[in-house]
C-alpha positions as CSV (number, residue, x, y, z in Angstrom):
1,X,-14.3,-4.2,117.4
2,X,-11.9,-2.4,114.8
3,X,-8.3,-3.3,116.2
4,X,-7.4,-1.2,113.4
5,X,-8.9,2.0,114.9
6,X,-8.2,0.9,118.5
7,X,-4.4,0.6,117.4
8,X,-4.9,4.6,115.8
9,X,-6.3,6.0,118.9
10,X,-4.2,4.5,121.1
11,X,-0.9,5.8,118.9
12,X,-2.9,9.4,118.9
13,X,-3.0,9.4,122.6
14,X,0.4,8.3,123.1
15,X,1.6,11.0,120.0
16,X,-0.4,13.3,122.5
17,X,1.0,12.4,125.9
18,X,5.1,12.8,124.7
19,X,4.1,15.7,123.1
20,X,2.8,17.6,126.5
21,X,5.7,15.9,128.0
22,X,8.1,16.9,125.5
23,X,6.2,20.6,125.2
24,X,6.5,20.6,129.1
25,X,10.5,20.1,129.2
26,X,10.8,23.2,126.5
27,X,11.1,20.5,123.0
28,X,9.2,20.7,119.7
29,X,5.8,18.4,120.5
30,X,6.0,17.2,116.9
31,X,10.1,16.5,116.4
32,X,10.5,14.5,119.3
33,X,7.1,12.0,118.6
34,X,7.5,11.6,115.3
35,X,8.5,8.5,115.5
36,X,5.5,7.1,117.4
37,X,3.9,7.5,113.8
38,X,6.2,7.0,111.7
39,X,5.3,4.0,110.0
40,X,1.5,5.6,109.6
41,X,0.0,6.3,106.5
42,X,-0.9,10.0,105.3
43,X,-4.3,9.7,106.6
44,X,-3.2,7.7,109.6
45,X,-0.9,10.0,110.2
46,X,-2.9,13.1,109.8
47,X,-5.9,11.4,111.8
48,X,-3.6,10.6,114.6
49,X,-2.0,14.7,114.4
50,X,-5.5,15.6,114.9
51,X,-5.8,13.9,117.6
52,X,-2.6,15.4,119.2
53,X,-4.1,19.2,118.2
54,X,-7.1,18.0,120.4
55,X,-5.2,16.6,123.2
56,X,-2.6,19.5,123.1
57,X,-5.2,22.3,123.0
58,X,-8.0,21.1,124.2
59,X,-9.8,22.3,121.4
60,X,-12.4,21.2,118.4
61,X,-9.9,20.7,115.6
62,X,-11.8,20.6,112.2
63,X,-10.1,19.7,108.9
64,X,-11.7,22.4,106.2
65,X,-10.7,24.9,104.2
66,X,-13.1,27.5,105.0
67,X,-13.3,30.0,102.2
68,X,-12.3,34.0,102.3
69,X,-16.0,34.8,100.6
70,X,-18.5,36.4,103.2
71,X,-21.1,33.2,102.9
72,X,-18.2,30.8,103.6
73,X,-17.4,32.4,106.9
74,X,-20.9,33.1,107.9
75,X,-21.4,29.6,107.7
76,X,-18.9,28.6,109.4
77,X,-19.4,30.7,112.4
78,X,-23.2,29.3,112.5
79,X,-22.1,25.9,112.4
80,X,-19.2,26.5,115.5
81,X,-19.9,27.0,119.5
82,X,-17.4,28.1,122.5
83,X,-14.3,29.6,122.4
84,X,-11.7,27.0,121.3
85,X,-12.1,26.0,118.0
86,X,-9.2,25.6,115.3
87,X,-9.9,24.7,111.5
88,X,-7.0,23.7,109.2
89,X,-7.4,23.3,105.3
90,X,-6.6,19.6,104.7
91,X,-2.9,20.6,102.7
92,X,-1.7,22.7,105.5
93,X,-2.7,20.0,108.1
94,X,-0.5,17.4,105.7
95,X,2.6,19.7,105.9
96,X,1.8,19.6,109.9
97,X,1.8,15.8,110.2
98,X,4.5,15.2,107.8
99,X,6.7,18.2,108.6
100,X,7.8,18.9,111.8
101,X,9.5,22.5,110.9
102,X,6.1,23.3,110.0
103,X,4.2,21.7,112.3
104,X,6.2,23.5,115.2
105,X,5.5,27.2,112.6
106,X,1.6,26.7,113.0
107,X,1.4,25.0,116.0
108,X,2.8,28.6,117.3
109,X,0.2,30.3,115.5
110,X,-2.9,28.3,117.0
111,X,-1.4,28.8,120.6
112,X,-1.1,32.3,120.0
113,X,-4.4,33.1,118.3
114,X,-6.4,31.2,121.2
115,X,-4.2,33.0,123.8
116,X,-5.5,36.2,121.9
117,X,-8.9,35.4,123.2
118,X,-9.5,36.9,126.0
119,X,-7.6,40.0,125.2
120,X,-10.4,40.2,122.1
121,X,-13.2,39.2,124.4
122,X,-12.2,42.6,126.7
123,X,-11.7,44.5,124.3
124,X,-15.5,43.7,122.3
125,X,-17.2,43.9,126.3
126,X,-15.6,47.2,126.5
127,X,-17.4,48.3,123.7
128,X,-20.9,46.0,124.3
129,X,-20.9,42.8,122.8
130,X,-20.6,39.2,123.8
131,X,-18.7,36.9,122.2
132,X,-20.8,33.9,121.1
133,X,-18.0,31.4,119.4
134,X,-14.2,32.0,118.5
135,X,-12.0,29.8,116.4
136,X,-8.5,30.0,114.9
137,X,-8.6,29.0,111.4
138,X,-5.7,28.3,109.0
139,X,-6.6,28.7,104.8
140,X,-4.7,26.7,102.5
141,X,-2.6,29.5,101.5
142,X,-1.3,29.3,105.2
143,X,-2.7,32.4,106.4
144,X,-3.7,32.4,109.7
145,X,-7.5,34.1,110.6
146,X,-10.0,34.5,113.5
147,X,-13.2,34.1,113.8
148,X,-15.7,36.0,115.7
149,X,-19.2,35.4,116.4
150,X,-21.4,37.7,119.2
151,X,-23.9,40.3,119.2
152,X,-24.7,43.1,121.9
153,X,-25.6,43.0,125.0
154,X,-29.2,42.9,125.8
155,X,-29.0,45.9,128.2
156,X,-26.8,47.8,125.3
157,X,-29.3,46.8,122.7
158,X,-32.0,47.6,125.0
159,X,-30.7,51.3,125.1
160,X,-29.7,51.8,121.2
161,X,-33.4,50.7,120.7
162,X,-34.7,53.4,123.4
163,X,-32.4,55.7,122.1
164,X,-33.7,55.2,117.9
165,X,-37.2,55.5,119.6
166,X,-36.3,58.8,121.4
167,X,-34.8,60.1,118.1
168,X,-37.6,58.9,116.0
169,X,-40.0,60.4,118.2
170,X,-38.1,63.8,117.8
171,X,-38.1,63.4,113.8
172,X,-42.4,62.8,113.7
173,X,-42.4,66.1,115.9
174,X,-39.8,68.1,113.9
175,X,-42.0,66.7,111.0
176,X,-45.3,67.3,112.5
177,X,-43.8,71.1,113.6
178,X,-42.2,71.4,110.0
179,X,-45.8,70.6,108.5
180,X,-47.6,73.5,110.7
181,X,-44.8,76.0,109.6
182,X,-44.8,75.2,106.3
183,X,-48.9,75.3,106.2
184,X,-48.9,78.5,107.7
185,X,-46.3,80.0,105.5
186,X,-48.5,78.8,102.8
187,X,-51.9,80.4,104.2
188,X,-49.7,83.9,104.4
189,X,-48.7,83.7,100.8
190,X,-52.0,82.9,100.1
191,X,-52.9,86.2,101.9
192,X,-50.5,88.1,100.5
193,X,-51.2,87.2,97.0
194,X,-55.0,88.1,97.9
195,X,-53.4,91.5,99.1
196,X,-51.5,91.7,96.0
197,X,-54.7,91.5,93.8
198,X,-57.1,93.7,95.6
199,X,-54.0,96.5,95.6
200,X,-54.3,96.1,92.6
201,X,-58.0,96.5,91.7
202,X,-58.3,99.4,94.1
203,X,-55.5,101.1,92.1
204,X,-56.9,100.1,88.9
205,X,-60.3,101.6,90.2
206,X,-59.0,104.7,91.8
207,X,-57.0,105.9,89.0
208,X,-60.0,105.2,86.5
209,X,-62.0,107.4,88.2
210,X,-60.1,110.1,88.1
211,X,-58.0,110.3,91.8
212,X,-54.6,111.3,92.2
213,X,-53.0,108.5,93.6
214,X,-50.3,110.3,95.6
215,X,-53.1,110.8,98.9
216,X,-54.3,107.4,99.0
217,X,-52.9,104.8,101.3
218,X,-53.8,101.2,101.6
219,X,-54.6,99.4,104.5
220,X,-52.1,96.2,104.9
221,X,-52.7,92.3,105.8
222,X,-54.4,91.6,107.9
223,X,-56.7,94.4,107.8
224,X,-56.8,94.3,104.0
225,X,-58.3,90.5,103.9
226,X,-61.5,91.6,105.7
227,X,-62.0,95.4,104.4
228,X,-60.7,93.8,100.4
229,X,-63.9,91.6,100.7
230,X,-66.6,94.8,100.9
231,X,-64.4,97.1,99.0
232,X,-66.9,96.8,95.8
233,X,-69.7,97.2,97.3
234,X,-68.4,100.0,99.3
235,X,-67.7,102.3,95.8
236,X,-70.6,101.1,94.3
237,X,-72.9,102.6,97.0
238,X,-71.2,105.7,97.9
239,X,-69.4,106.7,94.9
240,X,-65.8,107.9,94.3
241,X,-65.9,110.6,96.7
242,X,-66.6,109.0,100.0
243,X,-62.7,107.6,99.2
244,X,-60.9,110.4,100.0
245,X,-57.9,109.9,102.0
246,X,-57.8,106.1,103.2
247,X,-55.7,106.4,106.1
C-alpha cells in the first residue's frame, strides 16, 4: 500500500470536513484549512483542493482547460454525464489551492453556476427539451462558462416531425396543383397562338379574294380550334361566296 497516497487522501478528507464545518459556521472553507496543507507540495496541494471541490459539492471536478472552439466543447459535453460537473483549467485551479482570496472568488462562482441549474433546466422544459449533462467550467482566462447538453422531447419531436410531414405534404400538392395550372395555362397559349394563326390565314385569304373585311367576324376559341381545322377545305369546295357574313 502507498502510505504516501493514504497520507494525501486522508489530508483531502480532513481539508474537506473543516471546510463544510468552517462553510457551515459562515467562514471562508479555504482560509481557515489552509493549514491542514500547508506543508503540501503544488501538486499535493492541488490534488488534495480537488478533493475538497468534490467533498464540498458533491460534484465531478475535472482539471482541463476546455477550449472556447465549437469542437473543444462538443467534446467535452460528449465525454460528461448528470448534472454536477465542474472543470477548472490547471492555472486557475493553482491560484485556488494556493490562494485563498481566490479560492473563496471561484469557489462563489461554482456554487452559483450549479445553483443556476434548475432555474436553466425550467426554463429549457418550458420550451421542450431535456437536459442531458450540465457542468460549470472555468477557462484559464478565469472566465466562468456553462455547459449544456439535451435534446427535445420525444413527444415534442414527435410533433415537429408530424408537423414537417403535414407541411411537406401541402408543398407536393401546391406543387402537384401548381403543375396542372401551369400545364393548362400552357395548352391555352397553345390555343390561342393556333387562333392567332388561322385569324390570320382567314384574313390573308379573305382579303385576297376580294371581300371587304368590315362584315366578317371570326368565331373565337374554342369554337375556332375545331371550325380552323376544316376552314380550307370549306373555301376550296364552295368558293368565296358561300363566306358571306360569318357570324
Amino acid at each position: 500500500m502507498d502510505i504516501g497516497n493514504v497520507n494525501n487522501t486522508w489530508a483531502a478528507y480532513a481539508y474537506a470536513n473543516k471546510a463544510q464545518k468552517n462553510n457551515a459556521a459562515g467562514k471562508t472553507g479555504f482560509a481557515d484549512t489552509a493549514k491542514l496543507t500547508a506543508e503540501s507540495g503544488t501538486s499535493e496541494r492541488s490534488a488534495q483542493y480537488v478533493e475538497y471541490l468534490k467533498q464540498r459539492y458533491g460534484a465531478n471536478v475535472m482539471v482541463k482547460n476546455i477550449g472556447s472552439d465549437q469542437r473543444s466543447v462538443d467534446s467535452f459535453g460528449a465525454s460528461i454525464a448528470g448534472f454536477h460537473n465542474v472543470a477548472i483549467a490547471p492555472n486557475i485551479l493553482e491560484k485556488m489551492a494556493n490562494d485563498p482570496e481566490k479560492a473563496a472568488y471561484y469557489e462563489q462562482k461554482i456554487q452559483k453556476a450549479l445553483a443556476d441549474f434548475p432555474k436553466h433546466q425550467a426554463a429549457l422544459s418550458m420550451m421542450g427539451h431535456e437536459i442531458y449533462s450540465y457542468a460549470v467550467g472555468i477557462d484559464e482566462n478565469g472566465v466562468v462558462h456553462k455547459y449544456i447538453t439535451g435534446d427535445l422531447k420525444p413527444e415534442v419531436r414527435a410533433k415537429i416531425e408530424a408537423k414537417i410531414r403535414e407541411e411537406q405534404e401541402a408543398k407536393r400538392a401546391r406543387r402537384k396543383k401548381y403543375q396542372e395550372l401551369a400545364s393548362e395555362a400552357a395548352e391555352k397559349r397553345r390555343e390561342l397562338a393556333e387562333w392567332q394563326y388561322h385569324k390570320m390565314l382567314m384574313t390573308n385569304t379573305l382579303q385576297n379574294s376580294g371581300f371587304d373585311m368590315v362584315n366578317y367576324h371570326f368565331i373565337g376559341l374554342p369554337q375556332m380550334s375545331a371550325a380552323a381545322a376544316a376552314y380550307k377545305g370549306a373555301v376550296g369546295a364552295y368558293g368565296s361566296g358561300v363566306l358571306g357574313n360569318i357570324l
